[in-house]
C-alpha positions in Angstrom: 0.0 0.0 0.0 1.7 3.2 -0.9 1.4 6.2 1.5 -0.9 9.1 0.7 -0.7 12.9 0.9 -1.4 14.9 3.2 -5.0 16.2 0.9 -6.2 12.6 0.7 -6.6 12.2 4.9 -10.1 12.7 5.6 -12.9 11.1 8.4 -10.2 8.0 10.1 -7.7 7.7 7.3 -5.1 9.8 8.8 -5.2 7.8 12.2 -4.4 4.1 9.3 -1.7 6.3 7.3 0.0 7.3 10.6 0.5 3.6 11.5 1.4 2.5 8.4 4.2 5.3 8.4 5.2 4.2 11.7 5.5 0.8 11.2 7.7 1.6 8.0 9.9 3.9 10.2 10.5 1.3 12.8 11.7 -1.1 10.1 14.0 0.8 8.6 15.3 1.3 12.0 15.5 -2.3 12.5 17.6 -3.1 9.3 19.9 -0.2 10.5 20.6 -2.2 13.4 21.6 -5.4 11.6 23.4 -4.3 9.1 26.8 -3.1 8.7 27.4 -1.1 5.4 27.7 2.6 6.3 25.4 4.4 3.4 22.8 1.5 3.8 22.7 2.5 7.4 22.2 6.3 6.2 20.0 6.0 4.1 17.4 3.8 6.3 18.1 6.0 9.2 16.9 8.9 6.9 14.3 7.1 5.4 12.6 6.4 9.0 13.1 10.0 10.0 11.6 11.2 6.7 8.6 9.1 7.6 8.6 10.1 11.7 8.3 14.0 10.0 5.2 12.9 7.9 3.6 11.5 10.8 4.1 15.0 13.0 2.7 16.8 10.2 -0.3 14.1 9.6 -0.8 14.3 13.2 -0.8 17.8 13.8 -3.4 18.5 11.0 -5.2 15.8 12.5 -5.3 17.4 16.0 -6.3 20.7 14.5 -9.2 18.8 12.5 -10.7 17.1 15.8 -10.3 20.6 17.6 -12.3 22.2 14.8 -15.0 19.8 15.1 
């Protein structure tokens, strides 16, 4: 399942999308532990953080939406 943007979170979507990116940060994280190559190690450990920003923005706008309601 490929992530979405941030425009196609509506009603409980954002609350599946933020798991999803989560459990896609905390694999990457995983794999950086096992491994040993340096720029493999990089790159997941960006990859996860990349996703761990998506999820404070997701989550933020999410906030906001349930405080609007």
């Amino acid at each position: 399942m490929a992530a979405r943007t941030i425009r196609d979170f509506g009603g409980g979507g954002a609350l599946n999308t933020i798991q999803h990116l989560e459990d896609q940060a905390a694999r990457a994280e995983r794999l950086a532990k096992r491994i040993t190559d340096t720029l493999t190690i990089e790159k997941l450990l960006t990859f996860a953080g990349e996703r761990r920003r998506e999820i404070e923005v997701i989550a933020g706008k999410h906030r906001r939406n349930q405080r609007a309601m």
